[in-house]
C-alpha positions as CSV (number, residue, x, y, z in Angstrom):
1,X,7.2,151.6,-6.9
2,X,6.2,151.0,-3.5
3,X,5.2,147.5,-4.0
4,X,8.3,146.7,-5.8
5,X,10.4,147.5,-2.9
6,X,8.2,145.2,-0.4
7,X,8.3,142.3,-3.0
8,X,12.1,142.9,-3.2
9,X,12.4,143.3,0.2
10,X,10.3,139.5,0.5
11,X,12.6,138.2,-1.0
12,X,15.6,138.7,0.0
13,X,14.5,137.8,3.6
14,X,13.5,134.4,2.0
15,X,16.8,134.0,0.7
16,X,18.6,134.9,3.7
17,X,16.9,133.0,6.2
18,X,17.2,129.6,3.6
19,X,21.2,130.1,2.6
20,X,23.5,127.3,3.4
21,X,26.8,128.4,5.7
22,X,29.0,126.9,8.0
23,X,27.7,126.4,11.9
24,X,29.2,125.8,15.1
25,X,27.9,123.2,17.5
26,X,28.9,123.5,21.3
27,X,28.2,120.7,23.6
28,X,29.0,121.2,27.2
29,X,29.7,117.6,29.4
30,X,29.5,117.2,33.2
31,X,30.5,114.1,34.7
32,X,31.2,113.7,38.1
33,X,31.2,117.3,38.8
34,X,33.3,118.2,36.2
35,X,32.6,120.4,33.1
36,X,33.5,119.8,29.6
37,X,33.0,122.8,26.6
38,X,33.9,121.4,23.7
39,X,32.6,123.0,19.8
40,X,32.8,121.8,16.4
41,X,31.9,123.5,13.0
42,X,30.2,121.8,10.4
43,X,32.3,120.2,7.3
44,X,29.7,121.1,4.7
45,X,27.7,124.1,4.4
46,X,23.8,123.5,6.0
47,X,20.6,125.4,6.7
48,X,20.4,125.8,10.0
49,X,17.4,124.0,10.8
50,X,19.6,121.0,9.5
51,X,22.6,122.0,11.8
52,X,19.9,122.5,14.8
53,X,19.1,118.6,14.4
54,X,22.2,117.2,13.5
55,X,24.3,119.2,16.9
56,X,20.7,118.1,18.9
57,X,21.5,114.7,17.7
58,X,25.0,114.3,19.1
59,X,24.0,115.0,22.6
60,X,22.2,112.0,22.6
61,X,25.1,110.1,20.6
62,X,27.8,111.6,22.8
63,X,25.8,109.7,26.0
64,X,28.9,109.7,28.0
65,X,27.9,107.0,30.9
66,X,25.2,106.9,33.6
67,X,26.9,109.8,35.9
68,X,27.4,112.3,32.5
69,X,25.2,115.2,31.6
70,X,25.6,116.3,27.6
71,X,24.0,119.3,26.5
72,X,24.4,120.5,23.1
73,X,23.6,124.4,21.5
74,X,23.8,125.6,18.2
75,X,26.0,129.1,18.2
């Protein structure tokens, strides 16, 4: 019975750390001394090693100019 409840219980963390949801994005911009937040949420539901690389992704897309700073997070 024991082992049932660890196999169970290896399982369900599996399936939760796989799911697909919604995530939130939050890039923060500094140009010129001035600071930026802005956030977005995904349109379709992704893992979150998916959102991770597409939110890392549009830091580098964002650019924003030689004097701008763009960091991105996933919340």
């Amino acid at each position: 019975m024991k082992n049932l409840f660890i196999a169970l219980g290896a399982v369900a963390l599996l399936g939760a750390t796989s799911c697909k949801k919604y995530h939130t994005c939050e890039c923060t911009t500094t140009t010129n001394g001035v600071t930026t937040t802005t956030s977005s949420t995904s349109e379709e539901k992704m893992t979150k090693s998916d959102a991770k690389a597409e939110c890392e992704g549009s830091a580098s897309a964002s650019g924003g100019g030689a004097s701008a700073s763009v960091s991105c997070e996933l919340k």
